[in-house]
C-alpha positions in Angstrom: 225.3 174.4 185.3 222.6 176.1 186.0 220.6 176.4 189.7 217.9 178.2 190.9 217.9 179.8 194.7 215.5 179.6 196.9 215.7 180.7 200.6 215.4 183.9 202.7 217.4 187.1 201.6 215.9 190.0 204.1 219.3 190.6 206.4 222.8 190.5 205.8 223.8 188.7 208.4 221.2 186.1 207.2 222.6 182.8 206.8 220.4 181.4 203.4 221.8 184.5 202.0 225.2 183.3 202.7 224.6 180.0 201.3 223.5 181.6 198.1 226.6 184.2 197.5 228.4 180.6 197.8 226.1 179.5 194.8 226.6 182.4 192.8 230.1 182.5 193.4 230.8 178.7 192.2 228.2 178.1 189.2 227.8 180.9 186.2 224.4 180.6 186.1 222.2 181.4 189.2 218.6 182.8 189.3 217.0 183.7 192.9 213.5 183.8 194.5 213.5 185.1 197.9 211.4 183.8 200.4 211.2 186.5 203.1 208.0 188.5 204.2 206.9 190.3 207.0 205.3 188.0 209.7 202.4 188.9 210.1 199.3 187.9 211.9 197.8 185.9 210.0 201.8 184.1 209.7 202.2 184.0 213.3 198.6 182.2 213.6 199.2 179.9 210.9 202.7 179.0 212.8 201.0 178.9 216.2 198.5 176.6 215.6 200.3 174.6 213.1 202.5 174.4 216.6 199.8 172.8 218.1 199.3 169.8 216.1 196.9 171.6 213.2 197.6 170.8 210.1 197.5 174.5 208.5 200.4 175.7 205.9 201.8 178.6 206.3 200.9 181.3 204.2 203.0 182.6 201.4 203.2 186.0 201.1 206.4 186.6 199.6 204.7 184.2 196.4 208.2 182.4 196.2 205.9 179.6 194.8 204.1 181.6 191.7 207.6 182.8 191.1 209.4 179.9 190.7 206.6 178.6 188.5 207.0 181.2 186.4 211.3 181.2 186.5 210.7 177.6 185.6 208.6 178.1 182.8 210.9 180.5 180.8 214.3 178.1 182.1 215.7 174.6 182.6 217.7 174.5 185.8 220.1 171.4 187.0 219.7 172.2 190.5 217.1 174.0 192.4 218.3 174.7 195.7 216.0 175.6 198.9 217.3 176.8 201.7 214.7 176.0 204.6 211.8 176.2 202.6 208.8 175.9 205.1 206.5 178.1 202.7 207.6 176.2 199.3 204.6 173.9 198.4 203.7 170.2 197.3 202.8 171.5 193.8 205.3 173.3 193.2 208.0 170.7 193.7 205.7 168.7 191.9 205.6 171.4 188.9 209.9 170.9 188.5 209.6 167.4 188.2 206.7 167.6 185.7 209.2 170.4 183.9 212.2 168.4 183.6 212.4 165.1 185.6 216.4 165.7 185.6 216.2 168.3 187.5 217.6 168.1 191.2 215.7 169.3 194.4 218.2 169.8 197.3 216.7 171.1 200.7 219.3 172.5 202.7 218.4 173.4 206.6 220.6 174.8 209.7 218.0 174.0 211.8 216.7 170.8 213.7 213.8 169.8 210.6 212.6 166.9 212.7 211.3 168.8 215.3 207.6 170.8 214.8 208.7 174.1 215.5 211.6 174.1 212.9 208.6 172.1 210.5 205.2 173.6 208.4 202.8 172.0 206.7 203.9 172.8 203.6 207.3 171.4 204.3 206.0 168.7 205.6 203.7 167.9 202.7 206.5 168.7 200.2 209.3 166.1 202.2 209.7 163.3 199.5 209.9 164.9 196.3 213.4 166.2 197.8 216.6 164.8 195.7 218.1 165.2 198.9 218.4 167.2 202.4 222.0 168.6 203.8 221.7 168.8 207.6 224.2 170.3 210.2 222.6 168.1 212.6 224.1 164.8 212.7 222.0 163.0 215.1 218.4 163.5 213.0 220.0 161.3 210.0 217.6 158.2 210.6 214.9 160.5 211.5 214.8 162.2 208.8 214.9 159.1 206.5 212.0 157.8 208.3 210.2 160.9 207.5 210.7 159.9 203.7 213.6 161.9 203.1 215.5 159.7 199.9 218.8 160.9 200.7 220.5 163.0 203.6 223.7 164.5 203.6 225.2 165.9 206.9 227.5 169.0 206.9 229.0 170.9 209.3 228.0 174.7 209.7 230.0 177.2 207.8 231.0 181.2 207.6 230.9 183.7 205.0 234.2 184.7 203.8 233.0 188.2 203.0 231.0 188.8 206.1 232.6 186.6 208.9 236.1 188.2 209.1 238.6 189.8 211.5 237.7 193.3 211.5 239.9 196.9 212.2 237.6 198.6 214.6 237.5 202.4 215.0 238.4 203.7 218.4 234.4 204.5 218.3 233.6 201.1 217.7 235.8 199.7 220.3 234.2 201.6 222.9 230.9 201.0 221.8 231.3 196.8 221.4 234.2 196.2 223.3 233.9 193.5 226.6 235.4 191.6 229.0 232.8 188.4 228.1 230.2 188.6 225.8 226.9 186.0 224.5 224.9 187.0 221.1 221.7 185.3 220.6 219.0 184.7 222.5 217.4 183.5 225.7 217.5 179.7 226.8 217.3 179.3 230.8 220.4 177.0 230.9 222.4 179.7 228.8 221.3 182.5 231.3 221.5 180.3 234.3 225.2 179.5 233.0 225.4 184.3 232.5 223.9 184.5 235.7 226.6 182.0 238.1 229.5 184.3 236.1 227.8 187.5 237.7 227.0 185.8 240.9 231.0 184.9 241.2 232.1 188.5 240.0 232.5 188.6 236.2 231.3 191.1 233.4 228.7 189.9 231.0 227.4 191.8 228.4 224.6 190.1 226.5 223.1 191.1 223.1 219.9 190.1 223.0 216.4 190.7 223.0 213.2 189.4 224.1 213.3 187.9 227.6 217.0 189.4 228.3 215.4 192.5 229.0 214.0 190.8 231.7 217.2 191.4 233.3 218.3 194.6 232.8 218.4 195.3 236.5 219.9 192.0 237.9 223.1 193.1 238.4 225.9 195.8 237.4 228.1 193.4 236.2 225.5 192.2 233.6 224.8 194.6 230.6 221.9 193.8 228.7 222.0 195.2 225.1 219.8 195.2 221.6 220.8 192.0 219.2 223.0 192.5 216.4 222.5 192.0 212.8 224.0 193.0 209.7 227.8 194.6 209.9 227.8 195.1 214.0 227.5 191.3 213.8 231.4 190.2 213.3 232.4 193.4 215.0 230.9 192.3 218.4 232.6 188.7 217.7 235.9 190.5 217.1 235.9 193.5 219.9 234.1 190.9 222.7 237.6 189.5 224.7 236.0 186.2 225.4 232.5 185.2 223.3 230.5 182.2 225.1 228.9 179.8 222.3 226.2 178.0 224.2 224.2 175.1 222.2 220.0 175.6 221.9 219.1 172.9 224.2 215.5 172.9 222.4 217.5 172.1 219.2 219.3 169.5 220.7 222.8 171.3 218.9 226.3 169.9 219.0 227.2 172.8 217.5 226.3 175.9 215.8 226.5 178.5 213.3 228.5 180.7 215.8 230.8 177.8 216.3 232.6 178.4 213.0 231.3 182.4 212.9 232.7 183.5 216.2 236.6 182.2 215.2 236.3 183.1 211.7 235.8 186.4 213.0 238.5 186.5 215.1 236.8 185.9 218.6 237.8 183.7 221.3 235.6 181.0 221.7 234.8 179.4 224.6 231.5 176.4 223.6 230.0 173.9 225.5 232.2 170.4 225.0 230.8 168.3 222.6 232.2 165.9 220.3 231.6 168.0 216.9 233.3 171.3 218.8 236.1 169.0 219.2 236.3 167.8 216.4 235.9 171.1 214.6 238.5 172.8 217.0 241.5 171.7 219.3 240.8 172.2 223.0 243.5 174.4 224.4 244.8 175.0 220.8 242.2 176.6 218.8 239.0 177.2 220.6 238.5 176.8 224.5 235.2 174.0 226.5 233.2 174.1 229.2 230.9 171.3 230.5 229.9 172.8 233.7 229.2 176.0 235.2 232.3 175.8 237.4 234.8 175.1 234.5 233.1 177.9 232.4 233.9 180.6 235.5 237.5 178.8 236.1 238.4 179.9 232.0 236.7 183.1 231.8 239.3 183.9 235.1 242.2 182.1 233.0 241.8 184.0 230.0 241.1 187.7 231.0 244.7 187.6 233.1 246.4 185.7 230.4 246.1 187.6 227.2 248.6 186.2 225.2 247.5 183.3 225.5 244.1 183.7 223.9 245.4 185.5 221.6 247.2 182.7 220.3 244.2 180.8 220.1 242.3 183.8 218.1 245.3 183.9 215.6 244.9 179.3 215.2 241.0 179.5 215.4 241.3 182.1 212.6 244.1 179.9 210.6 241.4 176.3 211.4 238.9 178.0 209.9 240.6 178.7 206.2 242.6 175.2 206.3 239.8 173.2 207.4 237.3 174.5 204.8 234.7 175.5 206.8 233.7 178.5 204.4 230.3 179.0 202.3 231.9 178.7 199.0 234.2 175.5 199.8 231.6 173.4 201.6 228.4 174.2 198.9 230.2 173.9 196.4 232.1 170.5 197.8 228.1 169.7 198.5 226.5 170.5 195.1 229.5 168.1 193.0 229.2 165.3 195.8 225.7 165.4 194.9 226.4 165.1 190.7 228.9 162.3 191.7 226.4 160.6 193.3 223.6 161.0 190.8 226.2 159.4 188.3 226.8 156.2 190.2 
């Protein structure tokens, strides 16, 4: 089998990369284009008023799309896989199927595709020449069918097994990540109004974010305010934080969320908004820890700090969930990219 990649490769912490170690590590064959580019003004314009209701595409700097015009021109490819590919044009999904009519296009997005800030024009334009779409969002299904999408496939978000790991931390590393409660990611007002009752009622928060965090830097002493982390500092905050909050982006509408599988496969304690997909992912009590109000998320943070062995116990299940369950990149594309052949069979 042979694919082609196409999503954005800039950071190692970068989820579309994960996705396509998990492609290279399943199929032989595996050619890549990578999407990402600076954003610059002209991109941040484009976005903006494409925002607004404008129906401007957003420019493609990175020329993924001359590229895999000319990677199709010299191969023939069975799959051609794109990870959220809001700068991949009409004509060039249109060029594959003039190239070989066999050939399968599979979006694949983390992100909420119905809504106009996860959207471009050039996505938009591009929506029904898709083989399919895999979503992590279940409730956007029928919405995304009435966009015109022929097929959708819902999965649940995953972690990289060479990235999202229990780590051995230094004793320099301890003291530079290590907390009593910890958030990574960044600022919604119902996350930090959920931050800010903790401090009110006497717990330490350390936040690692940017943006409007820094807005306050000065609230309290309990509340440290710190740079976001990418790369390798990533799964080594997860691991050294002693509880790690996993709140849901309300402007997403999530049930869950990348750092739902990330922050136990890692080794962290989680402690997410209830839903029904973090149940269902991991055992209350057992295997993760919920909240569903502000009262019940102070009440656990209390719990867990004077009962350490305890949440350890959980770590070491939510840990164990994560291999069993087969939450990983390489189980769940792979799973994806044969359920799709099967399929295309019938």
């Amino acid at each position: 089998m042979k694919i082609l990649s196409v999503g954005w490769f800039d950071r190692e912490s970068n989820t579309s990369l994960h996705r396509h170690k998990a492609l290279v590590k399943n199929f032989k064959t595996v050619d890549k284009v990578d999407c990402a580019t600076k954003l610059t003004f002209y991109y941040r314009i484009a976005n903006k008023l494409f925002g607004y209701g404008f129906p401007i595409s957003l420019p493609d700097f990175s020329n993924a799309n001359e590229k895999v015009i000319r990677l199709l021109r010299e191969n023939d490819y069975d799959f051609v896989w794109i990870d959220k590919g809001i700068t991949i044009n009409r004509s060039t999904l249109e060029y594959i199927k003039i190239k070989n009519e066999r050939t399968k296009i599979i979006g694949f997005s983390p992100d909420n595709m119905v809504l106009r800030h996860n959207q471009s024009q050039n996505y938009l334009e591009s929506f029904d020449l898709y083989d399919a779409h895999i979503t992590t969002k279940s409730y956007i299904i029928n919405d995304l069918i009435k966009l015109g999408a022929k097929r959708v496939i819902f999965t649940n978000q995953t972690f990289q097994e060479d990235f999202h790991i229990p780590q051995v931390l230094s004793e320099k590393e301890k003291a530079q990540f290590a907390a009593q409660i910890g958030f990574v990611g960044v600022w919604e007002k119902e996350r930090c109004d959920s931050i800010l009752f903790l401090v009110d009622n006497g717990m330490e928060v350390t936040v690692y974010g940017d943006g409007r965090w820094n807005e306050y830097k000065h609230y309290s002493p309990l509340l440290k305010i710190k740079p976001g982390v990418f790369s390798s500092d990533y799964p080594k905050v997860l691991n050294a934080l002693k509880i790690s909050l996993c709140f849901l982006r309300k402007i997403n509408f999530d049930q869950h969320t990348s750092r739902s599988i990330e922050i136990p496969a890692c080794g962290g304690f989680m402690l997410a908004e209830r839903t029904d997909e973090h149940l269902s992912l991991f055992q209350e009590g057992d295997e993760a820890e919920y909240f569903s109000s502000n009262e019940e998320l102070l009440e656990k943070c209390r719990y867990y700090l004077k009962n350490e062995n305890e949440r350890i116990k959980i770590v070491e299940k939510g840990i164990h969930r994560c291999k069993i369950s087969g939450y990983s990149n390489s189980e769940t594309i792979k799973r994806l990219v044969y359920e799709i052949i099967d399929k295309g069979k019938n």
